[in-house]
N, C-alpha and C positions, 0 to 999 in steps of 0.2 A: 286516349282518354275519352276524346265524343264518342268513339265506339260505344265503350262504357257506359255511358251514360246514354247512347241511345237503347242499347238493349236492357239498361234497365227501366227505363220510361215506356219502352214496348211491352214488356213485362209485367206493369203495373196494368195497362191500359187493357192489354189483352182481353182478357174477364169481361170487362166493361164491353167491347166491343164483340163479344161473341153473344154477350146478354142480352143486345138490343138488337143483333141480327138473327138471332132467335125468338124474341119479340115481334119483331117486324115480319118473319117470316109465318109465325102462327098465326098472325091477325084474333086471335084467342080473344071473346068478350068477357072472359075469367076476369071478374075485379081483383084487384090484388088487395087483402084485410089488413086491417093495423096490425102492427106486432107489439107484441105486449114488450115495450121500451123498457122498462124499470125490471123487466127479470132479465131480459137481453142485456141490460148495464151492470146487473150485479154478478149475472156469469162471467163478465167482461174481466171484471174488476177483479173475482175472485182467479178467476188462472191468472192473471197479469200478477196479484200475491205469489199466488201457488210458484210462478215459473221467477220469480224472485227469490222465494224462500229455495229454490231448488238447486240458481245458481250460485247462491250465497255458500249453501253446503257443499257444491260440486269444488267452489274455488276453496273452502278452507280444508276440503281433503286432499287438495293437490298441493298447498301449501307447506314450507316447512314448519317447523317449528319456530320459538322463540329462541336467538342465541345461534339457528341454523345460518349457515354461509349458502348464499347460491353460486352455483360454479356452471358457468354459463355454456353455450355446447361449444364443444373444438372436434380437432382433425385428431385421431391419436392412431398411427400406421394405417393413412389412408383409409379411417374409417369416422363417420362423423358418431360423438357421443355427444346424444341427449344432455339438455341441460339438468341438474337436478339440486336436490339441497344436501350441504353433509353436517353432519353436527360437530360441534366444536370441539371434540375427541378425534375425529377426523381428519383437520384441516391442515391441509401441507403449506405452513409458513415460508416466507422464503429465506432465502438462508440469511442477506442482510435485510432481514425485518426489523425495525428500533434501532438501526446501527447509523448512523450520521455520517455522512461524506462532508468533513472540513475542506478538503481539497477539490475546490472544483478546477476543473485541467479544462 
């Protein structure tokens, strides 16, 4: 798990440490100019919608319907099946489904 957690803190840093040893290494008297904040925040803003509005549609077309059963993944002759959804015309009940066991043994 520190594994983990080291490489993704090395991964974050990365960028940064490559940016300032490229800095350091130009010595470049390039000033570096404002950025214009307020359109850099509303491109921000709008993909962060965009990629909401995206995943919102990706998940209700993988979704079933209303009424659907989900039937989870299993082994069926050594072969694994995908989970998926079946609609209520489909769904294999078990045979004592509603049936009451009085005698518990």
């Amino acid at each position: 798990m520190i594994r983990i957690t080291l490489i993704e803190i090395a991964s974050f840093l990365l960028p940064f440490a490559l940016f300032f040893i490229w800095r350091w290494q130009t010595q470049a008297d390039v000033k570096l100019t404002a950025t214009p904040a307020l359109r850099l925040g509303l491109a921000g803003a709008a993909l962060a919608i965009a990629m909401m509005i995206v995943l919102v549609v990706l998940d209700a077309m993988r979704g079933g319907h209303e009424g659907d059963q989900y039937v989870p993944p299993r082994m069926v002759d050594g072969e694994i099946v995908p989970g998926h959804f079946v609609p209520p015309s489909e769904r294999d009940e078990p045979a004592d489904a509603g049936e009451e066991d009085d005698d518990p043994q």
